[in-house]
N, C-alpha and C positions, 0 to 999 in steps of 0.2 A: 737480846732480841733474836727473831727468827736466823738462822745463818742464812737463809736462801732467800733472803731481802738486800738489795743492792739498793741503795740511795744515792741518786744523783742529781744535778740541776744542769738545767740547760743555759747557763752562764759558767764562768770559770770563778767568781766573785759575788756570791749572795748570803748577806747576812741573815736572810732568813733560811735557805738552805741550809748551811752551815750550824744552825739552830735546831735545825730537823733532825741532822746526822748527829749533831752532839747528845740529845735528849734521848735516841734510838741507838748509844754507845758505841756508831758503828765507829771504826778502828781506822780504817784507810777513810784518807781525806776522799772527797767525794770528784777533787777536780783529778785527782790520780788514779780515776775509776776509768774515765772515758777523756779522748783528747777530740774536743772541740773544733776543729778547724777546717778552714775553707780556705776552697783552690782561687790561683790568681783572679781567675775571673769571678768571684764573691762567691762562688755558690758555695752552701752549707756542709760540710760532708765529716758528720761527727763518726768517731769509732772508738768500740770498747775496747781500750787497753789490755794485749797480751803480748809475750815476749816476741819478738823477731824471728827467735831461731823454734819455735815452738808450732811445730805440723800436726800436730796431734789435734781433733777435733773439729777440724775449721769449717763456722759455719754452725757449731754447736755448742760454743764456748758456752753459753749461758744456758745450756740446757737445765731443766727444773731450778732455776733459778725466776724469782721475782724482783725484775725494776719498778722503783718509783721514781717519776721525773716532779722534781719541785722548779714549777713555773711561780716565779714572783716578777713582779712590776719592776725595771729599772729606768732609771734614767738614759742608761746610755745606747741602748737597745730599743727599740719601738717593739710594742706590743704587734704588730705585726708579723716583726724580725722572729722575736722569741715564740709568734704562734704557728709557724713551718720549722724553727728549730724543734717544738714539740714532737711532729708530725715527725720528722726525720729523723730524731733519737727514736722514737718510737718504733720506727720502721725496722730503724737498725736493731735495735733489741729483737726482734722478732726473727727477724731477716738472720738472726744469731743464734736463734733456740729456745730464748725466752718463753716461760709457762706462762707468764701476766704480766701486766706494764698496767700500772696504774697512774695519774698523774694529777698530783697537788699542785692545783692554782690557787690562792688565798682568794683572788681577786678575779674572775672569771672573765677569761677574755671576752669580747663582744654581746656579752650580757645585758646591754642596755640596747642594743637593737635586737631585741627579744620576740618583734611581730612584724610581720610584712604587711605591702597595701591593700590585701586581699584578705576578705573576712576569716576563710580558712585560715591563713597563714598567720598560726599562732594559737596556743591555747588559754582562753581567757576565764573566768569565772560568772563574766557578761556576756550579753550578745554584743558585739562589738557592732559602733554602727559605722556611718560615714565617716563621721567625723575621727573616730579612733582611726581609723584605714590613712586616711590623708594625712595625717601625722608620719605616717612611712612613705606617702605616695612617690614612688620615684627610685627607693632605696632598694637596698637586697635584704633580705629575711640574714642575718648575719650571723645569730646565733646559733640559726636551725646545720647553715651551712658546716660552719665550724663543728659541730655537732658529729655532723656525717663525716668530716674532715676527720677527726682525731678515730673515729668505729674504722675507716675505712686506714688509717693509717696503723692501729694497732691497739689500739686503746682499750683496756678492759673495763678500765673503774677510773671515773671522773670524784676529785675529790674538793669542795670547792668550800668557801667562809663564807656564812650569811650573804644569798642571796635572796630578795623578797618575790624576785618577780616569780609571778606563776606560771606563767609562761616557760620560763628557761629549765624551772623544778621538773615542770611534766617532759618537756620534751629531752631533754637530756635523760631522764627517767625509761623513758621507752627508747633512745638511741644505746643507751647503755645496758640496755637488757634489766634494769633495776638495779645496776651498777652504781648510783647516783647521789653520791651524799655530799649534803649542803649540813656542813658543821653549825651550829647555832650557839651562839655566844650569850645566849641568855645566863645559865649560871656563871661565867664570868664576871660577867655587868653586876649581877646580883648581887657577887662575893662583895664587887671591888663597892657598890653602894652600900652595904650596910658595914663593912671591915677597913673602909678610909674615913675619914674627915671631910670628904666633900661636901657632904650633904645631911643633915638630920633625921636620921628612919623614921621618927616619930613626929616631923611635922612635915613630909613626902606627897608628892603626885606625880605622878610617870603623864605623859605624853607620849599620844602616837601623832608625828604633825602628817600623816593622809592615811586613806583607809589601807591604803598598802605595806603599812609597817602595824598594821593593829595584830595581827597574829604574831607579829615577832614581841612584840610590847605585854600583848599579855603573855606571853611563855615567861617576860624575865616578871612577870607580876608574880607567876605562879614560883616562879624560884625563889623569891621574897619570901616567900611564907607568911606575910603581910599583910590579907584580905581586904584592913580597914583601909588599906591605901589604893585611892581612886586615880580612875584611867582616864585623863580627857583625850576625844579623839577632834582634830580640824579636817577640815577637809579643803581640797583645790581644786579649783576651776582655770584650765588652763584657757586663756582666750588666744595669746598666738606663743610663739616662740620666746619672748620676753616678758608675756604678761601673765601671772598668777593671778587670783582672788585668794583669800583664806580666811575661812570662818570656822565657826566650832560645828562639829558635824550634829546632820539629827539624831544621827548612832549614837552622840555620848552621851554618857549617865551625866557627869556631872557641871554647871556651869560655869564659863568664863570665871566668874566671880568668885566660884570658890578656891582658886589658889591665891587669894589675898593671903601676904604673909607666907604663902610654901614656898618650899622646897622643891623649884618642877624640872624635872627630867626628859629632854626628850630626847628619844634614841629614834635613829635609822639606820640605812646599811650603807648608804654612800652622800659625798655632799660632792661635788664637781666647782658649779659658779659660787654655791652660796646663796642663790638669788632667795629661791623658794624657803630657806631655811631661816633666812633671816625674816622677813616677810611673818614667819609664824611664829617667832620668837618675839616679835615689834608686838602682833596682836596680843599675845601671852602679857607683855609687860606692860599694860594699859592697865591688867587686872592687880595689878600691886605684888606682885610674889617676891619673897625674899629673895630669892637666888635663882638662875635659870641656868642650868648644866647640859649641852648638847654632848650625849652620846652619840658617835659614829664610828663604824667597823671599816667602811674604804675611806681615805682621805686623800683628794687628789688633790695636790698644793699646787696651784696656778697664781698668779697676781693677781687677777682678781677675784679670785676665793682668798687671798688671805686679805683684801682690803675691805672684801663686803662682809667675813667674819672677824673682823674687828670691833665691829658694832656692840656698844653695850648695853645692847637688848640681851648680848649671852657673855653669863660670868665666866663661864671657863670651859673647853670642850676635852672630850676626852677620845681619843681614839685608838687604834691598834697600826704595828708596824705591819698589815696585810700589803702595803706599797711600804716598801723600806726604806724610800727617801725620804718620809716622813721624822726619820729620828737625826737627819739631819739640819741641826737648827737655823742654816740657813734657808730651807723650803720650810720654816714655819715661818721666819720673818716676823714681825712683830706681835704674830699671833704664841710665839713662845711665852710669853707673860699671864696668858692664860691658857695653855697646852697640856694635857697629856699625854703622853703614848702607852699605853698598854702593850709589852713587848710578847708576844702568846705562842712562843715555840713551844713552852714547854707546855701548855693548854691545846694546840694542836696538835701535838705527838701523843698526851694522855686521851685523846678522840679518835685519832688515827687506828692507834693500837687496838683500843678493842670495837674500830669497825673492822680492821685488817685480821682479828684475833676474836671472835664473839665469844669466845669462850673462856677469854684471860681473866681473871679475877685481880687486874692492876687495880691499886690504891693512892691515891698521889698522898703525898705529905706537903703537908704549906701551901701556899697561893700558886697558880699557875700561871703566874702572871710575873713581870719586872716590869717596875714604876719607873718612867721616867720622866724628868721632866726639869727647864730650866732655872740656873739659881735665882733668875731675877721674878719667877713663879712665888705667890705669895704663902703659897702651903710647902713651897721647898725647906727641908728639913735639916740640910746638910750643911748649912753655913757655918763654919765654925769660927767665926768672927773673926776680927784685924789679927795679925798677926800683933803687930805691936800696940800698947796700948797707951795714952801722956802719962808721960813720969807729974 
């Protein structure tokens, strides 16, 4: 790869880092780039590692050099911690000579408070009325700020995995000068549906469960190559903070009733409680479908998202390590029996490259994906049965 690409993470310990820099060949470990550390009194104060006795340049070590900072979700860091650690590598990169700082979030910080309680505040593809406003009444515009936080800290290119909201696209979009890229997992989803055993391509229906994931849902339609396979879309009626409605929307082609017997898919980008996902998954299996598979890109494992997606209204979910505690099986909890994790380093470094590179003519070989997933999973493959067997 480029020599004047430094990859780093603003942790000393992330398996998806660590995925980035392997896939991107780079040679020095990523935590031997930059030493992370804060003074007794907490505060942050990372620096890019050069020799003690070395006077030469100071101040312009990274000159025509490009960082990327890979921000992923931990557990033992709050997204908060890790979202001024960004700002402060950042700073420091610059503050050192750097020509660009780009930075990989899989999982985009504060992207779920994507609108404030003022009509302006936010870009929507509705008129937004009262009712959307008071859904924020009270709160800060979080992602707008964060926004201006990372431009004014240093930030050239925001690079971020499936987000749906429209909001956080546009306005990130003009923070970033058009800097702005929201990687899209549709051919992934696609590969991994018609190239696994999940699910039957020829007896299939995709699901978008709100109008808000229907443009991500048809992209993986179009990736199918599939046409004959129909889209139902639901739609939700939020009445308060706990209460959904869900019906099938009047957007959708086709009815409730025709996934008797399928195969139905539904994808979205993030599930948190669970509440709303299960809720659309209950009405879907009223309709008789063979199998019901939830596709999702963020999976935030909480205890009560693994007890409300335990519900066998959904055979088996699939997701990606964009939060990496997710491939730890004890944050899937009971939900490992019907688990996937799609692991996509090597799927985001093959999108990286030639947004980083428009002009590379890379080719991947094989899936860009690693399957993983529990022995006690029913499509697990790996059993190599008892050791010993009765005489």
């Amino acid at each position: 790869m480029a020599k004047d690409l430094i990859i780093i993470g603003n942790i000393a310990d992330c398996s998806f880092t660590e995925d980035i820099t392997h896939q991107f060949d780079q040679q020095e470990d990523y935590s031997d780039l930059i030493s992370l550390k804060s003074f007794k009194n907490t505060e942050f104060c990372p620096r890019f590692i050069s020799g003690e006795e070395d006077l030469n340049d100071i101040g312009y070590k990274l000159k025509n050099k490009r960082i990327l900072i890979v921000s992923a979700d931990s557990g033992h860091y709050s997204r908060n911690e890790l979202a001024m650690y960004n700002l402060l590598i950042s700073r420091a990169a610059k503050d050192n000579g750097a020509a660009w700082v780009g930075l990989l979030e899989p999982d985009l910080f504060y992207s779920a408070q994507d609108r404030g309680p003022r009509p302006e505040q936010g870009c929507t593809p509705y008129q937004r009325d009262m009712a959307d406003c008071k859904k924020f009444d009270g709160q800060p515009f979080s992602a707008r700020l964060y926004a201006d936080l990372l431009k004014e800290a240093g930030i050239d290119a925001v690079y971020t995995i499936h987000t749906n909201s429209f909001s956080v696209k546009s306005m990130f979009t003009d923070r970033m000068s058009g800097h702005f890229h929201n990687l899209q997992p549709a051919d992934l989803y696609s590969n991994y549906i018609k190239n696994s055993d999940i699910v039957d391509p020829d007896n299939l229906i995709l699901c978008a469960p709100d109008k808000g994931a229907v443009d991500f849902v048809k992209k993986v339609h179009a990736e199918l190559k599939m046409p004959k396979v129909p889209v139902i879309i639901l739609d939700k009626e939020r009445k308060d903070e706990q209460t959904v409605e869900i019906e099938v929307s009047s957007e959708s082609g086709p009815e409730l009733k025709t996934i008797a017997g399928k195969d139905v898919v539904v994808i979205d980008d993030m599930v948190r409680t669970g509440n709303t996902i299960v809720q659309s998954c209950q009405l879907l299996k009223k309709a008789n479908p063979r199998k019901i598979v939830f596709f999702v890109t963020h999976f935030y494992s909480s205890p009560e998202g693994r007890i409300k997606l335990n519900d066998p209204c959904i055979d088996e979910i699939i997701t990606t390590n964009t939060i990496p505690n997710i491939l730890n099986k004890d944050e899937q909890g009971r939900l490992r029996k019907k688990m996937v994790v799609l692991k996509i380093g090597r799927w985001t470094a093959y999108h990286l490259i030639k947004t980083l590179n428009p002009s590379s003519e890379i080719k991947a070989s094989g899936p860009l994906y690693i399957e993983e997933m529990s022995s006690k999973h029913p499509r697990f493959k790996g059993n190599l049965g008892p050791l010993f067997s009765s005489m």
